[in-house]
C-alpha positions in Angstrom: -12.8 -9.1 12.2 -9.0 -8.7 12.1 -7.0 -6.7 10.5 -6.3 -6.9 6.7 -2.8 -6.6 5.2 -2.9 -5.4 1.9 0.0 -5.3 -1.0 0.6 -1.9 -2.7 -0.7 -3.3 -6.2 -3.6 -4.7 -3.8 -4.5 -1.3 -2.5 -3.8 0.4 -6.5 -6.0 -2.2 -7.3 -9.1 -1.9 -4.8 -8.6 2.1 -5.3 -8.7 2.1 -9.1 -5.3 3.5 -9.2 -1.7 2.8 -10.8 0.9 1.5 -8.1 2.2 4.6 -8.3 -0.2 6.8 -7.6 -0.9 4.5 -4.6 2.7 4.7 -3.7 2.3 8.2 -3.9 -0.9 8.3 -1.1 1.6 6.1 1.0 4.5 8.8 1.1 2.5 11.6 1.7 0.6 10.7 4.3 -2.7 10.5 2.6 -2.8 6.3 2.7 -1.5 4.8 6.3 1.3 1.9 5.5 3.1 -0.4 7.4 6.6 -1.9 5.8 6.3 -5.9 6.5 10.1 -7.0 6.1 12.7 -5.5 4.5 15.1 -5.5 0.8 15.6 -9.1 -0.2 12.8 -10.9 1.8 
């Protein structure tokens, strides 16, 4: 199986959390992210 690519209101989702709170797991360290693209695409 290949990798899966989740959005952050995927991952809130899946994890039972707000976006937020997800986004908060992402900048601490806590949730490993990748940024696909950039602002405006």
């Amino acid at each position: 199986m290949g990798q899966r690519f989740l959005t952050l209101a995927d991952v809130a989702e899946e994890l039972a959390v707000s976006v937020a709170q997800a986004r908060v797991l992402v900048r601490s360290g806590e949730l490993p992210a990748i940024q696909v693209g950039g602002r405006n695409q």
